[in-house]
N, CA, C and O atoms as a GROMACS GRO file, in nm:
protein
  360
    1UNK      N    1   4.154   1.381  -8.012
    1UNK     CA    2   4.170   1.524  -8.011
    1UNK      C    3   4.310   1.560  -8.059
    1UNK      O    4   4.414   1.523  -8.006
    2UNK      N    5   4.296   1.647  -8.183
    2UNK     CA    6   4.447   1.724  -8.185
    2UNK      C    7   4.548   1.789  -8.131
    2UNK      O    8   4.533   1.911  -8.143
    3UNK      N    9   4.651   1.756  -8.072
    3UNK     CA   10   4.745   1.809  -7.960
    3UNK      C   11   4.799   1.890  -8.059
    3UNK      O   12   4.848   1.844  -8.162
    4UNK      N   13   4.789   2.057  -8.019
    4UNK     CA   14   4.797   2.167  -8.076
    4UNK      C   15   4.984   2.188  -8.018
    4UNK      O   16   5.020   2.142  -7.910
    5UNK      N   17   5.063   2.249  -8.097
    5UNK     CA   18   5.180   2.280  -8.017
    5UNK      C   19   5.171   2.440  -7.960
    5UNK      O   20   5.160   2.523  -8.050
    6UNK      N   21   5.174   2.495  -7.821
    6UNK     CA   22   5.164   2.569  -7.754
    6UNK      C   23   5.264   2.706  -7.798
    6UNK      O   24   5.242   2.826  -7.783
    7UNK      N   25   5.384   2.634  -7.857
    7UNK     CA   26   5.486   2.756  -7.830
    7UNK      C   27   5.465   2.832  -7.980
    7UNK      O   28   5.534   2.927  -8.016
    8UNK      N   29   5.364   2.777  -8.054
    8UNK     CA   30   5.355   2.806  -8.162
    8UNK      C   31   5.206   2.915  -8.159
    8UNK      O   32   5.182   2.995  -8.250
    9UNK      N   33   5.121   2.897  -8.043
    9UNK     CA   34   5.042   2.975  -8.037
    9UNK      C   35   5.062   3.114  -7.917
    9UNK      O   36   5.153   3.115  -7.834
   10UNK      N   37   4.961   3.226  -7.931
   10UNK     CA   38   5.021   3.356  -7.851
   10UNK      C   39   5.005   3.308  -7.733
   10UNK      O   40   4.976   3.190  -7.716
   11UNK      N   41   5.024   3.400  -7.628
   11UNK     CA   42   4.938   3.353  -7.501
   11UNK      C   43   4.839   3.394  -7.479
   11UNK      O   44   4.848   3.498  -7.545
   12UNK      N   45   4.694   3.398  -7.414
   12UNK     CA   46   4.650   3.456  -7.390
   12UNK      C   47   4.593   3.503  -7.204
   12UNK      O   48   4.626   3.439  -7.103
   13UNK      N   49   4.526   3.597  -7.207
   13UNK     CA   50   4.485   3.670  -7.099
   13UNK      C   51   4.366   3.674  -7.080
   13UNK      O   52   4.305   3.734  -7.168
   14UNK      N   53   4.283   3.619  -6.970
   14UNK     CA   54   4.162   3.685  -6.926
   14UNK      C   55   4.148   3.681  -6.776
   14UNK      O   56   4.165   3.581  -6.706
   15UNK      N   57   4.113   3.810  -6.732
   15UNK     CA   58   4.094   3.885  -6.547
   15UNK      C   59   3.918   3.903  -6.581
   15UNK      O   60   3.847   3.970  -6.655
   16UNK      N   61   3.902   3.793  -6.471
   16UNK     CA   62   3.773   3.782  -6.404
   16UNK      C   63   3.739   3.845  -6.300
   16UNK      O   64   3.829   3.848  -6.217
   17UNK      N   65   3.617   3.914  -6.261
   17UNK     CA   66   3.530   3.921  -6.123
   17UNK      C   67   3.505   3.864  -6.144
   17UNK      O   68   3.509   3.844  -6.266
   18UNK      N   69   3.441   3.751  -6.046
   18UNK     CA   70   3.352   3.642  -5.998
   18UNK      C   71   3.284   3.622  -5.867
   18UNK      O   72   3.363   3.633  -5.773
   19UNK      N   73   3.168   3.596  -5.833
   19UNK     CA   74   3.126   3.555  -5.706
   19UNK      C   75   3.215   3.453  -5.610
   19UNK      O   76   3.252   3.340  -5.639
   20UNK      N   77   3.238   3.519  -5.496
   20UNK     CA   78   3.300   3.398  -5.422
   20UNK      C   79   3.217   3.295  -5.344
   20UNK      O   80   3.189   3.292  -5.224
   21UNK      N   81   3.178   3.193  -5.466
   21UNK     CA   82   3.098   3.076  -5.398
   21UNK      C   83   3.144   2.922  -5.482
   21UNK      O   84   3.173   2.914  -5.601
   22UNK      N   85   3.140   2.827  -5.400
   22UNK     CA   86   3.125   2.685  -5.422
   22UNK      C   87   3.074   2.681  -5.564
   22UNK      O   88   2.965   2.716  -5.609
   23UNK      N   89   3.169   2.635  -5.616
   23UNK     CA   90   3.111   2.565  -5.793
   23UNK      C   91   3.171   2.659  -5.909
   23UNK      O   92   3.160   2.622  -6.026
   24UNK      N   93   3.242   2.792  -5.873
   24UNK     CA   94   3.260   2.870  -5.935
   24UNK      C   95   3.370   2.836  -6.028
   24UNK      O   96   3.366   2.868  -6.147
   25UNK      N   97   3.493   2.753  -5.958
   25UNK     CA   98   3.579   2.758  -6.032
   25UNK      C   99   3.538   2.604  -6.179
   25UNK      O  100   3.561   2.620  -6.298
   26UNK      N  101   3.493   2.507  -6.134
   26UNK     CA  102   3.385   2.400  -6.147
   26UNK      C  103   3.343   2.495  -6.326
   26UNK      O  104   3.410   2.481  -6.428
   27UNK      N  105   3.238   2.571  -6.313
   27UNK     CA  106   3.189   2.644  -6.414
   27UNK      C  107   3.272   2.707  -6.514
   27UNK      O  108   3.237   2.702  -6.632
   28UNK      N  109   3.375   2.762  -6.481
   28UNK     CA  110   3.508   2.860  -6.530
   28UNK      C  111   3.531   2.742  -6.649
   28UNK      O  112   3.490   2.748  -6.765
   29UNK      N  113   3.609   2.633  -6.582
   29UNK     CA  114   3.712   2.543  -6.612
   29UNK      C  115   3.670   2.464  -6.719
   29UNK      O  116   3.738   2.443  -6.820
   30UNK      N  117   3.492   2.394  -6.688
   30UNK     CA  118   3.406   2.376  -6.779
   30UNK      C  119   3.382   2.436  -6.914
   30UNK      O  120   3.341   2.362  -7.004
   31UNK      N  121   3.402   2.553  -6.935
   31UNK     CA  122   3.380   2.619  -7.056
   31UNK      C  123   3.548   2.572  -7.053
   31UNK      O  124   3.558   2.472  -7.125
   32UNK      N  125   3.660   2.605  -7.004
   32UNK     CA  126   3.775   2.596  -7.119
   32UNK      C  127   3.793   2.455  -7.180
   32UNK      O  128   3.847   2.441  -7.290
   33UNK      N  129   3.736   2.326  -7.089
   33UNK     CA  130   3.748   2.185  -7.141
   33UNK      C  131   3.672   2.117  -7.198
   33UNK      O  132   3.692   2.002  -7.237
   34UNK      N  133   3.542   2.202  -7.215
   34UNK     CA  134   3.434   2.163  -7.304
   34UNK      C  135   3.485   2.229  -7.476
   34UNK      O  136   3.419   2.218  -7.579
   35UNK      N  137   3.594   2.283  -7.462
   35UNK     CA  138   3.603   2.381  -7.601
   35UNK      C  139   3.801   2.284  -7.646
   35UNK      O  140   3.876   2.297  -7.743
   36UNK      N  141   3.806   2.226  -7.558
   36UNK     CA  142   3.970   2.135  -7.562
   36UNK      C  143   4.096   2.225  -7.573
   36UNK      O  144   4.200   2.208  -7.636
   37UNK      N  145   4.038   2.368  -7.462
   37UNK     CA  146   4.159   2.434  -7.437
   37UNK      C  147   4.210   2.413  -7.269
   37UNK      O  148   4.134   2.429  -7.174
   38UNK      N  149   4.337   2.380  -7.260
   38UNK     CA  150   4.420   2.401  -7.133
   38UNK      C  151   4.478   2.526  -7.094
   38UNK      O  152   4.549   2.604  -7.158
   39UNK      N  153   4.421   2.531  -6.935
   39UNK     CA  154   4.489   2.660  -6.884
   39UNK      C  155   4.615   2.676  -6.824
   39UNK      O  156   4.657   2.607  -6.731
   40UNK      N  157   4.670   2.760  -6.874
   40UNK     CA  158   4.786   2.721  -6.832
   40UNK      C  159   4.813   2.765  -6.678
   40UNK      O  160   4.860   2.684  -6.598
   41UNK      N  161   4.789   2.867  -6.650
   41UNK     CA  162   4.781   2.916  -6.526
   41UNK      C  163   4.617   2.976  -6.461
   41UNK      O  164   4.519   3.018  -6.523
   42UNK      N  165   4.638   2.959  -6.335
   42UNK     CA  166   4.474   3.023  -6.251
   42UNK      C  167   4.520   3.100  -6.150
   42UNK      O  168   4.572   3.049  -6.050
   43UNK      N  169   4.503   3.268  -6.169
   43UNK     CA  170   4.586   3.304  -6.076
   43UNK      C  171   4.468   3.392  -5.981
   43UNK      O  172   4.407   3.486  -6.034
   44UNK      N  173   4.436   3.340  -5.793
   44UNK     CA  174   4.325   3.364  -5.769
   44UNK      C  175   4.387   3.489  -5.665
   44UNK      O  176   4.469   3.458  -5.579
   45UNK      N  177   4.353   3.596  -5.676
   45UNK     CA  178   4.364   3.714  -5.575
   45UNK      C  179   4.290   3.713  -5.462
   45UNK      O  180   4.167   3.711  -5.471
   46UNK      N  181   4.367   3.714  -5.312
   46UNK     CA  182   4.320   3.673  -5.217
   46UNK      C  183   4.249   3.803  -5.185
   46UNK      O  184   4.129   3.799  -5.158
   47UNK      N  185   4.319   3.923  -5.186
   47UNK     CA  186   4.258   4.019  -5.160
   47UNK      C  187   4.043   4.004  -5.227
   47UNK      O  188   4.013   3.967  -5.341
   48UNK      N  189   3.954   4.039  -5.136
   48UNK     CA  190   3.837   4.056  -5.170
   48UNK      C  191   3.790   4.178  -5.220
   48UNK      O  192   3.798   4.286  -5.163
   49UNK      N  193   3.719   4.145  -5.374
   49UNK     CA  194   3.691   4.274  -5.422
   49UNK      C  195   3.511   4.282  -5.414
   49UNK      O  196   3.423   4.203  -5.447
   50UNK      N  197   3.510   4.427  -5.350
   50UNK     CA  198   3.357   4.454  -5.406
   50UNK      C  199   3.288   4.475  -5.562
   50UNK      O  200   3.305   4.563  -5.646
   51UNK      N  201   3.212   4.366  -5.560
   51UNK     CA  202   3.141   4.462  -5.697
   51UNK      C  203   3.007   4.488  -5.676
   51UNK      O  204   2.946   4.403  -5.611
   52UNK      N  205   2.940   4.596  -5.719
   52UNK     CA  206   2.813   4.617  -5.624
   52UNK      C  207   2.763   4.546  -5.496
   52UNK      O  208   2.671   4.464  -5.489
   53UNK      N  209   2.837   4.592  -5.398
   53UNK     CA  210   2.843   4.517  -5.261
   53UNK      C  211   2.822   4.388  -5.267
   53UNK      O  212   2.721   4.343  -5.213
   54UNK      N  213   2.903   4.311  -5.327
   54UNK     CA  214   2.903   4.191  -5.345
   54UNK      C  215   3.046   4.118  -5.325
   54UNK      O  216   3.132   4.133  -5.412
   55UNK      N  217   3.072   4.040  -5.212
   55UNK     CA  218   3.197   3.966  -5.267
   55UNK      C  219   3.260   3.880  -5.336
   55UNK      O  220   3.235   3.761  -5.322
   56UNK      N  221   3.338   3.918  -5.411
   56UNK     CA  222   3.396   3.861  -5.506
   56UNK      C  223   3.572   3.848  -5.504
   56UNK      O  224   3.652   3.876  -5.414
   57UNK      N  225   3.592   3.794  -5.645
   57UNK     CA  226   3.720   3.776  -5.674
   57UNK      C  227   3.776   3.748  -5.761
   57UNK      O  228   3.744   3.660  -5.841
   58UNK      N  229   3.907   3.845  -5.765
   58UNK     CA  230   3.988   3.859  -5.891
   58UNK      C  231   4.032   3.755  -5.983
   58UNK      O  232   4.150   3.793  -5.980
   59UNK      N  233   4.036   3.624  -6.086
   59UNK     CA  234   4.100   3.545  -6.125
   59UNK      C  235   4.138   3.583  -6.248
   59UNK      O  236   4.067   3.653  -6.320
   60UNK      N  237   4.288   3.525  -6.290
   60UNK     CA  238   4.363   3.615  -6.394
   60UNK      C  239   4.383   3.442  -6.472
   60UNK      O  240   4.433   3.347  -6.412
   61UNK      N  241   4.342   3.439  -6.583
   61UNK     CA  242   4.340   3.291  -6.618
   61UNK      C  243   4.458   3.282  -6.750
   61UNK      O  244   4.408   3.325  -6.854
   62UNK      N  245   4.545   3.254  -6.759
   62UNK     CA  246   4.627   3.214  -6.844
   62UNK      C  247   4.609   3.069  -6.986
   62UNK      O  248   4.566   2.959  -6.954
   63UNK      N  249   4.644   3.096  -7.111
   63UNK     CA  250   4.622   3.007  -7.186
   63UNK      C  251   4.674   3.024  -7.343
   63UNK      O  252   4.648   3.126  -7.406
   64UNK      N  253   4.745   2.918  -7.400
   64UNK     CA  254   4.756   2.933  -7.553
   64UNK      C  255   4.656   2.923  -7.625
   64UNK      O  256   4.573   2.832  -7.617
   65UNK      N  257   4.653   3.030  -7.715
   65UNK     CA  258   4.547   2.974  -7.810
   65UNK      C  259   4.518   3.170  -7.914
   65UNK      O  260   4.557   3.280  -7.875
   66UNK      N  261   4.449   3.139  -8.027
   66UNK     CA  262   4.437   3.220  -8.139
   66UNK      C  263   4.357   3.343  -8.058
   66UNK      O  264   4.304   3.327  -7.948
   67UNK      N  265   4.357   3.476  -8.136
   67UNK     CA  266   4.264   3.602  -8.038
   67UNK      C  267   4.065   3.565  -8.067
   67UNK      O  268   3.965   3.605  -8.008
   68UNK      N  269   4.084   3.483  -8.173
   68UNK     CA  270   3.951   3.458  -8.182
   68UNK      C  271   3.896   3.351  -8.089
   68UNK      O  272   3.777   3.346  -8.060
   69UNK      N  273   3.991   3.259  -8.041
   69UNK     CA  274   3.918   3.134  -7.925
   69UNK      C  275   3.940   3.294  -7.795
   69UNK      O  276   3.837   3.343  -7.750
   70UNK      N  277   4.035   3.333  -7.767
   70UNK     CA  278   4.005   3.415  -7.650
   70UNK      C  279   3.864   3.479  -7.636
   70UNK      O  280   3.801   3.474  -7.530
   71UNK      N  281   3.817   3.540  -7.751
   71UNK     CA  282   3.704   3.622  -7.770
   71UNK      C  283   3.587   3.541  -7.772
   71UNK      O  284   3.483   3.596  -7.734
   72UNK      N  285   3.581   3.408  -7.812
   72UNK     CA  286   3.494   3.317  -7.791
   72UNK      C  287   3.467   3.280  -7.617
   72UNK      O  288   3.370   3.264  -7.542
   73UNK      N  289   3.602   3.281  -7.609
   73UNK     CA  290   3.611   3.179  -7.432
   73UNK      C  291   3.509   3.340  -7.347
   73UNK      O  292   3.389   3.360  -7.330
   74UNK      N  293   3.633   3.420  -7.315
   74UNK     CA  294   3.507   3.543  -7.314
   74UNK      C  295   3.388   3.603  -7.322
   74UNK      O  296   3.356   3.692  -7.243
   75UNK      N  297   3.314   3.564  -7.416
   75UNK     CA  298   3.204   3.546  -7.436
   75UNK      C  299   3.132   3.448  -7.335
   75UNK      O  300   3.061   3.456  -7.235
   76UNK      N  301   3.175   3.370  -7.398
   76UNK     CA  302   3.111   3.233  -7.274
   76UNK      C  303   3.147   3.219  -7.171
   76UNK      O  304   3.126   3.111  -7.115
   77UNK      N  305   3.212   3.314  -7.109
   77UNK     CA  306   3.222   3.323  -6.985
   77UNK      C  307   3.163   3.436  -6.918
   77UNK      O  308   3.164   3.437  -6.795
   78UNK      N  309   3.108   3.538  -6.988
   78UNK     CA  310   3.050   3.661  -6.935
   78UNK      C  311   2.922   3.582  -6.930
   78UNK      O  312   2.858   3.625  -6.834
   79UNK      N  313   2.855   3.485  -6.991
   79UNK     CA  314   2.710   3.444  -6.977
   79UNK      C  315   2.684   3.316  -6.843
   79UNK      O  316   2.594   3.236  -6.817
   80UNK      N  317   2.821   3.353  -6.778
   80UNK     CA  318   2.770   3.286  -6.660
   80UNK      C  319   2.729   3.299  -6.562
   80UNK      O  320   2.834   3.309  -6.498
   81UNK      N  321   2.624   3.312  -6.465
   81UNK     CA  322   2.611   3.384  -6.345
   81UNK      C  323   2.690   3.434  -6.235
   81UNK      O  324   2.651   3.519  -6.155
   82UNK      N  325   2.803   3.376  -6.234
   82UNK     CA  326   2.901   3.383  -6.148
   82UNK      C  327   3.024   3.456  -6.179
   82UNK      O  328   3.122   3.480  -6.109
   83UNK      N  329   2.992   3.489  -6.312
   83UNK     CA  330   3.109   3.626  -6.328
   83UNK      C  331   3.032   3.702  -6.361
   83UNK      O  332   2.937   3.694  -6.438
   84UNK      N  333   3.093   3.827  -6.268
   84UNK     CA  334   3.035   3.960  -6.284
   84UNK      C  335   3.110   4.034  -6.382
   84UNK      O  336   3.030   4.108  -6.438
   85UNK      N  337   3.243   4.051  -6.439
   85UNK     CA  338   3.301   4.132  -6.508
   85UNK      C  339   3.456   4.060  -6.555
   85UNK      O  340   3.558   4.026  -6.495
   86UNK      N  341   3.421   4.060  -6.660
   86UNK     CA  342   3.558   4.038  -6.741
   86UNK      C  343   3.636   4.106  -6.832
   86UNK      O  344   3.570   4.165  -6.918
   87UNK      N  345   3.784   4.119  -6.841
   87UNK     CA  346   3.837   4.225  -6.906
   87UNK      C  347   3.954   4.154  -7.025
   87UNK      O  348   4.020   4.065  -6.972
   88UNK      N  349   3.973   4.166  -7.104
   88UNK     CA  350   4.104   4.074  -7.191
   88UNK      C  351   4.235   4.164  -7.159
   88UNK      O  352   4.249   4.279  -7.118
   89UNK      N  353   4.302   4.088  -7.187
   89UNK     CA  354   4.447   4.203  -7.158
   89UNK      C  355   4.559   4.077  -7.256
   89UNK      O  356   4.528   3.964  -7.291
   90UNK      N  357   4.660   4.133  -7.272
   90UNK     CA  358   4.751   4.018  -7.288
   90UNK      C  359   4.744   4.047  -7.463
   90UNK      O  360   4.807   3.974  -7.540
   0.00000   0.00000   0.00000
Protein backbone atom coordinates (compact mmCIF):
# COMPACT_ATOMS: atom_id res chain seq x y z
CA UNK A 1 0.00 0.00 0.00
CA UNK A 2 1.13 3.58 -0.79
CA UNK A 3 2.01 5.68 2.29
CA UNK A 4 0.36 8.92 1.20
CA UNK A 5 2.12 12.07 3.00
CA UNK A 6 -0.63 13.65 5.27
CA UNK A 7 0.61 17.24 5.57
CA UNK A 8 0.31 17.41 1.98
CA UNK A 9 -3.34 16.47 2.01
CA UNK A 10 -6.52 18.86 3.51
CA UNK A 11 -8.08 17.66 6.51
CA UNK A 12 -11.09 16.41 6.53
CA UNK A 13 -14.47 16.43 8.60
CA UNK A 14 -17.32 14.19 9.13
CA UNK A 15 -20.20 14.55 12.36
CA UNK A 16 -22.17 11.49 12.67
CA UNK A 17 -25.57 10.47 14.42
CA UNK A 18 -25.35 7.01 15.13
CA UNK A 19 -27.19 4.38 17.14
CA UNK A 20 -25.75 3.75 20.48
CA UNK A 21 -25.12 0.01 20.18
CA UNK A 22 -22.30 -2.72 20.23
CA UNK A 23 -20.55 -3.01 16.76
CA UNK A 24 -21.11 0.50 15.78
CA UNK A 25 -17.87 1.84 16.00
CA UNK A 26 -16.54 -1.86 14.44
CA UNK A 27 -18.76 -0.75 11.15
CA UNK A 28 -17.61 3.10 11.03
CA UNK A 29 -13.87 2.15 11.10
CA UNK A 30 -14.44 -0.72 8.58
CA UNK A 31 -15.43 1.47 5.77
CA UNK A 32 -12.33 3.90 6.53
CA UNK A 33 -9.76 0.69 6.43
CA UNK A 34 -11.35 -1.15 3.84
CA UNK A 35 -10.74 2.11 1.52
CA UNK A 36 -6.68 2.49 3.25
CA UNK A 37 -7.68 5.70 4.91
CA UNK A 38 -6.50 6.52 8.67
CA UNK A 39 -8.43 8.45 11.12
CA UNK A 40 -6.90 10.68 12.59
CA UNK A 41 -9.09 11.54 15.35
CA UNK A 42 -12.73 9.89 16.85
CA UNK A 43 -14.29 12.38 18.74
CA UNK A 44 -17.38 10.62 20.71
CA UNK A 45 -19.95 13.13 22.49
CA UNK A 46 -21.02 11.87 25.73
CA UNK A 47 -23.88 13.97 25.89
CA UNK A 48 -27.04 11.62 24.35
CA UNK A 49 -28.77 12.82 21.38
CA UNK A 50 -32.33 12.04 20.32
CA UNK A 51 -33.06 11.29 16.84
CA UNK A 52 -36.57 10.25 16.34
CA UNK A 53 -36.75 9.00 19.90
CA UNK A 54 -33.95 7.08 19.47
CA UNK A 55 -30.64 7.10 21.32
CA UNK A 56 -27.88 8.00 19.79
CA UNK A 57 -24.58 9.72 19.35
CA UNK A 58 -22.63 12.45 18.18
CA UNK A 59 -19.12 11.23 16.52
CA UNK A 60 -16.98 13.92 14.83
CA UNK A 61 -14.37 11.76 12.81
CA UNK A 62 -11.22 13.41 11.70
CA UNK A 63 -8.92 12.47 8.57
CA UNK A 64 -6.45 13.45 5.61
CA UNK A 65 -7.44 12.92 2.46
CA UNK A 66 -8.89 14.70 -1.11
CA UNK A 67 -12.89 16.30 -0.93
CA UNK A 68 -13.73 13.51 -3.28
CA UNK A 69 -12.56 10.38 -0.82
CA UNK A 70 -14.58 12.53 1.92
CA UNK A 71 -17.70 12.42 -0.32
CA UNK A 72 -17.11 8.83 -1.09
CA UNK A 73 -16.41 7.85 2.74
CA UNK A 74 -19.85 9.72 3.34
CA UNK A 75 -21.65 8.06 1.16
CA UNK A 76 -20.71 4.81 2.52
CA UNK A 77 -21.34 5.65 5.56
CA UNK A 78 -24.91 7.01 5.29
CA UNK A 79 -25.74 3.31 3.85
CA UNK A 80 -25.19 1.91 7.11
CA UNK A 81 -27.85 1.05 9.48
CA UNK A 82 -26.37 2.50 12.31
CA UNK A 83 -26.00 5.98 11.21
CA UNK A 84 -28.84 7.94 11.21
CA UNK A 85 -27.46 11.33 9.93
CA UNK A 86 -24.38 12.69 8.65
CA UNK A 87 -23.19 16.16 7.96
CA UNK A 88 -19.52 17.25 6.26
CA UNK A 89 -18.06 20.32 7.67
CA UNK A 90 -14.36 21.08 7.56
Amino acid sequence: MEHLDCDALPEQIITLIVRDEPGTLFLISSVFSNRGISMRSIQLHEEPVLHHDISCTRLVIRFFGEEGRKKIISRLLTRLDCVLESSDSG
